[in-house]
C-alpha positions as CSV (number, residue, x, y, z in Angstrom):
1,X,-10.8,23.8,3.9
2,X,-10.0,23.7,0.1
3,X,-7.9,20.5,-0.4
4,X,-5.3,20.4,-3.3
5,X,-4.6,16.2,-4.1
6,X,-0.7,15.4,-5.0
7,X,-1.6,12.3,-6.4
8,X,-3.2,10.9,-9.4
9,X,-5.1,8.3,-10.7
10,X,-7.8,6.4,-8.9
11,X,-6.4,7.3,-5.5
12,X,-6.7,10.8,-6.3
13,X,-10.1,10.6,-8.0
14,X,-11.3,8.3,-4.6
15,X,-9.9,11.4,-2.1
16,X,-12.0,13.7,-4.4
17,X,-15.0,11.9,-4.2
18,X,-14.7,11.7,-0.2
19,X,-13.8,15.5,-0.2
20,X,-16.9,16.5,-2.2
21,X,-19.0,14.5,0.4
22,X,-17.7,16.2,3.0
23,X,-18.6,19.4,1.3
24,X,-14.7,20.2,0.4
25,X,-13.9,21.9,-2.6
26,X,-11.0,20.1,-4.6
27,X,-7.9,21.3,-6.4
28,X,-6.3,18.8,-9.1
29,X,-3.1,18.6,-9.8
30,X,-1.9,16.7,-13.2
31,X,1.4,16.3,-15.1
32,X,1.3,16.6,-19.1
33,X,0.7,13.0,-19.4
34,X,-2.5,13.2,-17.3
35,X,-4.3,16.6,-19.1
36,X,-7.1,14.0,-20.3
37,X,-7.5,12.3,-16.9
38,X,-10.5,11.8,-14.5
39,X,-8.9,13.3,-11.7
40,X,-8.3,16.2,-13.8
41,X,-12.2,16.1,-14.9
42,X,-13.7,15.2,-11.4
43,X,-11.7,18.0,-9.2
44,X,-13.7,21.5,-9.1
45,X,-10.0,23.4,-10.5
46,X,-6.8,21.3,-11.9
47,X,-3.4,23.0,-12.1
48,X,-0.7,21.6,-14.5
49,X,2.3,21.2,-12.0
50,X,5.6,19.8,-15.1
51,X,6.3,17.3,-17.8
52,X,5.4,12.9,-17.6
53,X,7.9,12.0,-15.8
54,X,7.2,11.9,-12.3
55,X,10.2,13.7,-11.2
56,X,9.2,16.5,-12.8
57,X,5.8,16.7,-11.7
58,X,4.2,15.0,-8.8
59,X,7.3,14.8,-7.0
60,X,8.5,18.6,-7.7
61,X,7.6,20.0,-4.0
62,X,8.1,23.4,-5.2
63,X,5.6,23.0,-8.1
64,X,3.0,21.5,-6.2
65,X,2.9,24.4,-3.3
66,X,3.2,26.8,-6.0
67,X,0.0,25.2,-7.3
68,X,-1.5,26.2,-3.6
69,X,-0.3,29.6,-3.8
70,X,-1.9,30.2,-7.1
71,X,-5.5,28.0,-6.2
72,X,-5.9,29.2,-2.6
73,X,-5.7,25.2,-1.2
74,X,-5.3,25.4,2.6
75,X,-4.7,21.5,2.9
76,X,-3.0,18.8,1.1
77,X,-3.9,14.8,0.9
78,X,-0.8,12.9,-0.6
79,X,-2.6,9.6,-1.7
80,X,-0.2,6.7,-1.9
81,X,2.8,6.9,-3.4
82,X,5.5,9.8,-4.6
83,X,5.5,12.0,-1.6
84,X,3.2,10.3,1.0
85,X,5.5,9.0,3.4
86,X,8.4,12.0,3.0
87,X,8.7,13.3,6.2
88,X,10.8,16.5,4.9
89,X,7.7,17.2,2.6
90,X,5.1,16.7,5.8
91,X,7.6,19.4,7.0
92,X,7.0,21.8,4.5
93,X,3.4,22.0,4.3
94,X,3.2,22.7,8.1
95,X,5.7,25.5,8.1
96,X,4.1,26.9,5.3
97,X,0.4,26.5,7.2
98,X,-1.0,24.0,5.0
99,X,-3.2,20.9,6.7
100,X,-1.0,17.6,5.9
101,X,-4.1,14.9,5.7
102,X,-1.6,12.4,7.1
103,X,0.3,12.2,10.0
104,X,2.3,14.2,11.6
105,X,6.2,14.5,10.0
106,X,7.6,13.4,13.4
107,X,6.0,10.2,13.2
108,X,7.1,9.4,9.4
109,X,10.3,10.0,10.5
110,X,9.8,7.4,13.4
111,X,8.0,4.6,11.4
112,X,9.4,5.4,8.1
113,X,13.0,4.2,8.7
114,X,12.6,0.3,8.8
115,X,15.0,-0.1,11.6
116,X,13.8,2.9,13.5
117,X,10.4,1.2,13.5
118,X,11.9,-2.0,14.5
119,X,13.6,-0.4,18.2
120,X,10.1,1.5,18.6
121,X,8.0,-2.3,17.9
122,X,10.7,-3.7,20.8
123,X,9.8,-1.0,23.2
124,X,6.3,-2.1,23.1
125,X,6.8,-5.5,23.1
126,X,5.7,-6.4,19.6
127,X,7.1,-9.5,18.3
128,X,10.2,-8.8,16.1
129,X,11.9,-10.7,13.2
130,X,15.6,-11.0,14.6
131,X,17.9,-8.8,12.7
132,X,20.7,-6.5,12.8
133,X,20.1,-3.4,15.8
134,X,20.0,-0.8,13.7
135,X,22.1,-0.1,10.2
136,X,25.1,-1.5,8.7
137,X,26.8,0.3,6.3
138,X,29.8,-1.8,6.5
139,X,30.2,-5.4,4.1
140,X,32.7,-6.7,6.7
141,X,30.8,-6.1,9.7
142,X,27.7,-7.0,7.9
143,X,28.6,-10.0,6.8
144,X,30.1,-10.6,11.0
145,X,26.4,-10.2,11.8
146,X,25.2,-11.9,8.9
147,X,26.6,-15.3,10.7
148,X,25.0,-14.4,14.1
149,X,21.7,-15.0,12.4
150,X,22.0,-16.9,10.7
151,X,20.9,-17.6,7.1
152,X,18.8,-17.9,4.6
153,X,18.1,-13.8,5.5
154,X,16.6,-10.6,4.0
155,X,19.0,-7.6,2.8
156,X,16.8,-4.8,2.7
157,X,16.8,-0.9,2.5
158,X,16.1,1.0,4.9
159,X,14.3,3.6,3.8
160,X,12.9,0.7,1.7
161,X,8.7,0.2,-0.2
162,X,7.4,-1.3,-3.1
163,X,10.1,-4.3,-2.7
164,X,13.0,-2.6,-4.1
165,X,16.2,-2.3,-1.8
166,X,15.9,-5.9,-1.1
167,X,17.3,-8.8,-1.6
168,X,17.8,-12.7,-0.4
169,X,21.5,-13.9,0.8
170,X,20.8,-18.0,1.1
171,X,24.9,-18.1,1.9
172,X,27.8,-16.8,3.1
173,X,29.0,-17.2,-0.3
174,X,26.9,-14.9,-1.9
175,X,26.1,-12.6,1.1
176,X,28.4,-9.7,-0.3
177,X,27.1,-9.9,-3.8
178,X,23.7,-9.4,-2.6
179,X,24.4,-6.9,0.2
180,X,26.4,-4.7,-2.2
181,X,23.2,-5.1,-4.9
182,X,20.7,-4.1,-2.0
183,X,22.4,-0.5,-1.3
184,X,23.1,0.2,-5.1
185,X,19.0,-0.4,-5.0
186,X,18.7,1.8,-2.6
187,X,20.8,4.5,-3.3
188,X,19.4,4.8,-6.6
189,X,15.4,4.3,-5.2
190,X,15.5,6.0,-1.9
191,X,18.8,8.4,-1.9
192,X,19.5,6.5,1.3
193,X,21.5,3.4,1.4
194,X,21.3,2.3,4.8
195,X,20.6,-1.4,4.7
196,X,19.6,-3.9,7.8
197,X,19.4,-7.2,7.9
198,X,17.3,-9.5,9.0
199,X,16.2,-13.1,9.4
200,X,14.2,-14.8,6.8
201,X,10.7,-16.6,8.2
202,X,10.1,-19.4,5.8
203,X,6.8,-19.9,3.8
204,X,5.1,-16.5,5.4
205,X,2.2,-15.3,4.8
206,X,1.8,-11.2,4.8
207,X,-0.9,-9.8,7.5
208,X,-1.3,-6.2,8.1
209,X,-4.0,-4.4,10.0
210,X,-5.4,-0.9,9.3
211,X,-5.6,1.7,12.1
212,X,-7.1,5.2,12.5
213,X,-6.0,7.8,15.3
214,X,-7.7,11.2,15.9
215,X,-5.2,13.9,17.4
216,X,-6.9,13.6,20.9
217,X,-5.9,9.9,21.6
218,X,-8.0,7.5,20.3
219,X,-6.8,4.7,18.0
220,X,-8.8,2.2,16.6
221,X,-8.0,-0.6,14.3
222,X,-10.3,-2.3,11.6
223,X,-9.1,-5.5,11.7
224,X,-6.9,-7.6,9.3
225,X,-5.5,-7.8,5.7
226,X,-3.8,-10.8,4.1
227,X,-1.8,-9.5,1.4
228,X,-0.2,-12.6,0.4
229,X,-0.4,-12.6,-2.8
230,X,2.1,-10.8,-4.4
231,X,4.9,-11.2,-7.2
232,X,8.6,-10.0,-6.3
233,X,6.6,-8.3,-3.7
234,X,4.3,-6.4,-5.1
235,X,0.4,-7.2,-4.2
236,X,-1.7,-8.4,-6.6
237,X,-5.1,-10.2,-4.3
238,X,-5.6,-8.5,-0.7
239,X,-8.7,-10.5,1.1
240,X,-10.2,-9.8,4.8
241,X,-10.7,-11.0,7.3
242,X,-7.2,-13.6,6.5
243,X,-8.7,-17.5,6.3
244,X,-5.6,-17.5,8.7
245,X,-6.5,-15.4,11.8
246,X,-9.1,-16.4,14.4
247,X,-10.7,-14.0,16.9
248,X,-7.5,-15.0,19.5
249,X,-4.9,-14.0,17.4
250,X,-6.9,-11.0,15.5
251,X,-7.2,-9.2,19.1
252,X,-3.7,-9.5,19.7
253,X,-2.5,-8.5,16.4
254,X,-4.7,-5.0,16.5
255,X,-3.6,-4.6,20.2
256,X,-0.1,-4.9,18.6
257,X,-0.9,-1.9,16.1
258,X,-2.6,0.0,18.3
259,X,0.7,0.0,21.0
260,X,3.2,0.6,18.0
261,X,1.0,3.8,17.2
262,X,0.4,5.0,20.4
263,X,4.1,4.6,21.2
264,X,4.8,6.6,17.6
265,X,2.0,9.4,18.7
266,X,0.5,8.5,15.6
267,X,-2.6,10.0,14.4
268,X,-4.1,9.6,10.8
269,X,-5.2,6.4,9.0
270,X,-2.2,4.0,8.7
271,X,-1.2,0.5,8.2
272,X,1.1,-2.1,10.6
273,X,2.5,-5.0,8.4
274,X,3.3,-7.8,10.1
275,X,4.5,-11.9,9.0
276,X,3.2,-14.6,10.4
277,X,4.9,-18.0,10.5
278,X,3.9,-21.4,9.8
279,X,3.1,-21.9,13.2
280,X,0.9,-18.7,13.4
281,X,3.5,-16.3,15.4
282,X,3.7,-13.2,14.2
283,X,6.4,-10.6,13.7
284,X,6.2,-6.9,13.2
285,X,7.5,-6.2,9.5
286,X,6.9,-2.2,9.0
287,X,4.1,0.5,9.3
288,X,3.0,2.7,6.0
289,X,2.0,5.8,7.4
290,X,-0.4,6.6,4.6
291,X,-3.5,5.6,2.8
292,X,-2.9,2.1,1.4
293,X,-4.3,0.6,-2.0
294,X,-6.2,-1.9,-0.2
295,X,-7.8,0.1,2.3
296,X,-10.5,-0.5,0.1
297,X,-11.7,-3.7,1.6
298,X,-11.4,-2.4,5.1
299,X,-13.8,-0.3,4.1
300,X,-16.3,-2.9,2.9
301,X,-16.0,-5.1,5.7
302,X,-16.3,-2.4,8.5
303,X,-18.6,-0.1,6.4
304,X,-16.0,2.9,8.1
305,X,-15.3,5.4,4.6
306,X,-11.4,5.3,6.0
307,X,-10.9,8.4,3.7
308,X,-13.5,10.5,5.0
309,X,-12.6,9.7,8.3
310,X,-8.9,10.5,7.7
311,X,-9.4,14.0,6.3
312,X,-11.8,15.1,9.3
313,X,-8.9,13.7,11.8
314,X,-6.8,16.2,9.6
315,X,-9.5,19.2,10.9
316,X,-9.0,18.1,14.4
317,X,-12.2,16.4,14.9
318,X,-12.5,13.3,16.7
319,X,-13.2,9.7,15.7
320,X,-16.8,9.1,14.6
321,X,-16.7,5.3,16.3
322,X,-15.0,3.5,19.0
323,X,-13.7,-0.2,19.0
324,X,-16.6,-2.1,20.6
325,X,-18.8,-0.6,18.2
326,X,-16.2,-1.8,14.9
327,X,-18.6,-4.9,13.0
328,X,-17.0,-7.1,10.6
329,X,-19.6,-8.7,8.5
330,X,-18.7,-10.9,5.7
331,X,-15.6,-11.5,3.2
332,X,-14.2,-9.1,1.1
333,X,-11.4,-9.2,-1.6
334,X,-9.1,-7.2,-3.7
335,X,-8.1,-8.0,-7.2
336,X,-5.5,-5.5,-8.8
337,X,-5.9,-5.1,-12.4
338,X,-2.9,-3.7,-14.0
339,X,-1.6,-3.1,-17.2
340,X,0.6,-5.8,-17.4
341,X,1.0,-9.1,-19.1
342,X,0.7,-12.1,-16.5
343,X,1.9,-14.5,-19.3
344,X,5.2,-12.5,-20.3
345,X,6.3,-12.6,-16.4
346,X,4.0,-9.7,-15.7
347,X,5.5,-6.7,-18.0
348,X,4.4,-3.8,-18.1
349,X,1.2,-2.8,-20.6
350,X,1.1,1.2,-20.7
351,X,-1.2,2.2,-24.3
352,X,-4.7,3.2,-25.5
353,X,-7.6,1.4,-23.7
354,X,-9.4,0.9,-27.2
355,X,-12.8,-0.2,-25.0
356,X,-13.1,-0.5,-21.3
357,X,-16.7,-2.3,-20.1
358,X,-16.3,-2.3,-16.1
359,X,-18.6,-5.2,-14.1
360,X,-21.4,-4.3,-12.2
361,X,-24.3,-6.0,-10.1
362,X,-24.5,-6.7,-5.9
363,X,-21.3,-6.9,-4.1
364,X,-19.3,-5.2,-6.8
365,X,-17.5,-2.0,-6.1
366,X,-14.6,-0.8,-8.4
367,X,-12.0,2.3,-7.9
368,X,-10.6,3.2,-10.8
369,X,-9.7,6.4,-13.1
370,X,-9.7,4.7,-16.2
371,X,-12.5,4.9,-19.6
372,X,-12.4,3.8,-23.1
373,X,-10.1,5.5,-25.0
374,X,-7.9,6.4,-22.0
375,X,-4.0,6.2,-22.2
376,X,-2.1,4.9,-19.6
377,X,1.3,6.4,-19.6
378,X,4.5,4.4,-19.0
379,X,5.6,6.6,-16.7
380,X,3.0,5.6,-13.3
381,X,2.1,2.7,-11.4
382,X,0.2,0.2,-13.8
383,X,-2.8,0.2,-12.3
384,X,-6.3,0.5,-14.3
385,X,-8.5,-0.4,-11.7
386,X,-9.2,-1.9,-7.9
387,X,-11.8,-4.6,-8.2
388,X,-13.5,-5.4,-5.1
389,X,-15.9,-8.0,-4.0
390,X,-18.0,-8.6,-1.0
391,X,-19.9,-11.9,0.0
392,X,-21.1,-13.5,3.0
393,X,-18.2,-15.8,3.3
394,X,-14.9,-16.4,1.4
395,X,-16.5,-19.4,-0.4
396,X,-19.8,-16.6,-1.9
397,X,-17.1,-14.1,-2.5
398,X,-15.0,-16.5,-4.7
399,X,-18.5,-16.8,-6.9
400,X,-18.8,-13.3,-7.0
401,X,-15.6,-12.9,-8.5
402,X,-15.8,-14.9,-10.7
403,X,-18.6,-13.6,-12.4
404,X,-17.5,-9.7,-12.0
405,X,-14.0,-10.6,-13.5
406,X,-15.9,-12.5,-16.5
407,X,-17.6,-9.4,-17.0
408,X,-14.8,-6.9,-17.2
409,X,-13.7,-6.4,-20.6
410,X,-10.3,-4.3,-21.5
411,X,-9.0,-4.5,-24.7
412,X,-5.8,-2.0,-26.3
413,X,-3.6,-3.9,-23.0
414,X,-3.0,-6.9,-21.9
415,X,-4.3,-6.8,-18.2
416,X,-3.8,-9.6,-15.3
417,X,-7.5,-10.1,-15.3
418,X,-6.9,-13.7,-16.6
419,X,-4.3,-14.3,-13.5
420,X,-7.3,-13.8,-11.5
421,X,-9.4,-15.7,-13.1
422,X,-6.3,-18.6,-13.1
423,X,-6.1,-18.0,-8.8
424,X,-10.0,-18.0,-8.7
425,X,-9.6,-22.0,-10.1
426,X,-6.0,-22.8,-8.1
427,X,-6.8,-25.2,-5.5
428,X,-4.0,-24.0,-3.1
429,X,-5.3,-20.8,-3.3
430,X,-9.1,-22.0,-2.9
431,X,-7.9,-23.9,0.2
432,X,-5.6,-21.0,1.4
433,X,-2.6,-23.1,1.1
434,X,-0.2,-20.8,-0.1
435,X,2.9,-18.5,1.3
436,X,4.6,-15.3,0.3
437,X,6.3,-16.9,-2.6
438,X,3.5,-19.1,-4.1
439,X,3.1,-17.0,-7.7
440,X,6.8,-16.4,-7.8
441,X,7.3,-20.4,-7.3
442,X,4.5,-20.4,-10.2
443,X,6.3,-18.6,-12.6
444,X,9.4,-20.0,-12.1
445,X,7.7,-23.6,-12.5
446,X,6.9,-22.0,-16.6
447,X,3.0,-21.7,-15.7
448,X,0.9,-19.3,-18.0
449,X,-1.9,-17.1,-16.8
């Protein structure tokens, strides 16, 4: 199997590396932008597939089969991102023979429509947030429904990631401002603006667990991620196991993923999200039926390679583990450092990485794509690099950190290494006394990172 990767950056230089243990020879596929990037460097052939902007490159379906045609790839990994979870584009590749190293395009289509997924996490008996049945297209009957639950409540696109197509309505007064902001959003994100709606839980914190499924039946999950903090929804620190979850609640929430993927004949690596209240009830939120960004520290704490695992389930071979045999030793965290500027409300940073010195040492493991002298283009995700950190416990982790992120020296960018360093001192965050909407209620507040 020759696998072409639609992606780029350090996702696409991580599905390389697990391809070239496997044996797997690797096709690269890069935009103008990208012609100096490790991806590009690391593959065994690259193939330019359009111009910078991602619309014209590593979302140009056409270009990227072309790009199989001419290299002789057999099978495609999608990474994260641009066409992972596009269920016409899963489509494609099997009508035209090539192995999808994802799931199968029935089951995006199942879990990738918000409210779809919603009915399917009923059927199963998965805790739900109450919320409209389905779509409303319509602001008067919205707004009808709107009442029955009551509010503060979410707006959100259907079709909806990455926290755009969503939006707050704290009153009936300014429900149909909102509503008619939300599908705008959406149309113009998503070409869909089907929007549901949907009760706000107050102070949540965000808990998703990661789950792999072979094509012959067995599903396993890998325990818990708390991804709670984020800014206007976007992750920034993902930690497991959560400080939250004890062994009770962490069976029943992987017993919950497992039944909303078995129900969803799901196979492939994938990711239930779920919020859990202040009193520790959880609600099913949404399933990313891809790799995710964090699956990183999944990987540490379980000592599974999720990556390697997920392109052999693509070959039709079956898991390597089962459940009972799934160790979680330690504490592991996350720290996303973009280019972005923590102190100007976290804008974005694209330029010349005039040095890059990367930490090192035990208990240290970073993803990234990036070098000195690299360019990050304004046109991608901000990312320059996953920084992840194991310890024995949440408290050695913390020290870990600490000294990694002191070590890791970027300058040409401003980077949110110093919001790490800010969280590693915050005594709600050292306590785990925070929600969802803790660094947004920082910023607001005036604080500098």
């Amino acid at each position: 199997m020759k696998v072409l990767i639609a992606n780029r950056g350090e996702i696409a230089v991580r599905i390389i590396r697990a391809c070239h243990d496997l044996g797997l020879p690797t096709v690269a596929v890069y935009s103008k932008a990208d012609s100096e990037a490790l991806h590009v460097l690391l593959a065994d052939e690259a193939i330019c597939i359009g111009d910078g902007p991602s619309i014209e490159s590593y979302l140009k379906v056409a270009n990227i089969l072309s790009a199989c045609e001419v290299t002789g790839a057999d099978a495609i990994h999608p990474g994260y991102g641009f066409l992972s979870e596009n269920a016409k584009f899963a489509s494609i590749c099997e009508s035209c023979n090539l192995n999808f190293i994802g799931p199968s395009h029935e089951s995006i289509s199942k879990l990738g429509n918000k409210a779809k997924a919603k009915e399917l996490a009923k059927k199963v008996k998965c805790p739900v947030i109450p919320g409209t049945n389905g779509v409303v297209n319509d602001v008067a009957d919205a707004l009808n429904e709107a009442k029955k639950i009551g509010f503060p409540l979410f707006i959100k696109a259907s079709a909806g990631g990455g926290g755009k197509g969503i939006r707050i309505a704290k009153s009936e007064k300014e429900f149909v401002k909102q509503f008619i902001a939300a599908q705008t959003e959406a149309e113009a994100s998503f070409n869909n603006s089907d929007i549901y709606l949907e009760k706000m839980i107050m102070n949540p914190r965000h808990i998703e667990v990661q789950i792999i499924a072979d094509k012959h039946g067995h599903i396993v999950h890998l325990g818990e991620r708390d991804c709670t903090i984020q800014r206007r929804r976007q992750k920034l620190i993902e930690e497991t196991p959560s400080p939250k979850i004890n062994a009770h609640l962490r069976k029943k929430l992987g017993a919950a993923a497992i039944n909303i993927a078995k129900a969803a004949k799901y196979y492939s690596c994938g990711t239930v999200e779920f919020l859990l209240d202040e009193k520790n009830n959880f609600y099913f939120m949404e399933m990313n039926t891809r790799i995710q960004v964090e699956h990183t520290i999944s990987e540490e704490l379980t000592n599974v390679d999720i990556v390697k695992e997920q392109i052999k389930v693509a070959m039709g071979k079956r898991l390597s583990f089962k459940q009972k045999e799934i160790e979680f030793n330690g504490h592991v965290f996350e720290f996303r450092i973009n280019a972005e500027d923590p102190s100007n409300n976290f804008q974005p940073s694209p330029g010349k990485l005039k040095y890059y010195i990367p930490p090192g040492g035990p208990n240290v493991r970073l993803d990234s794509a990036c070098y000195s002298g690299y360019v990050i283009p304004p046109y991608y995700d901000s990312m320059i690099a996953k920084l992840i950190i194991k310890g024995k416990d949440r408290k050695d982790a913390i020290k870990i950190a600490k000294r990694a992120l002191k070590e890791f020296h970027i300058q040409g960018v401003k980077s949110t290494i110093d919001f790490h360093l800010y969280m590693l001192e915050d005594e709600k965050f050292l306590n785990s006394d925070y929600n969802l909407n803790y660094v947004d209620d920082l910023i607001s507040k005036g604080c500098k990172f």
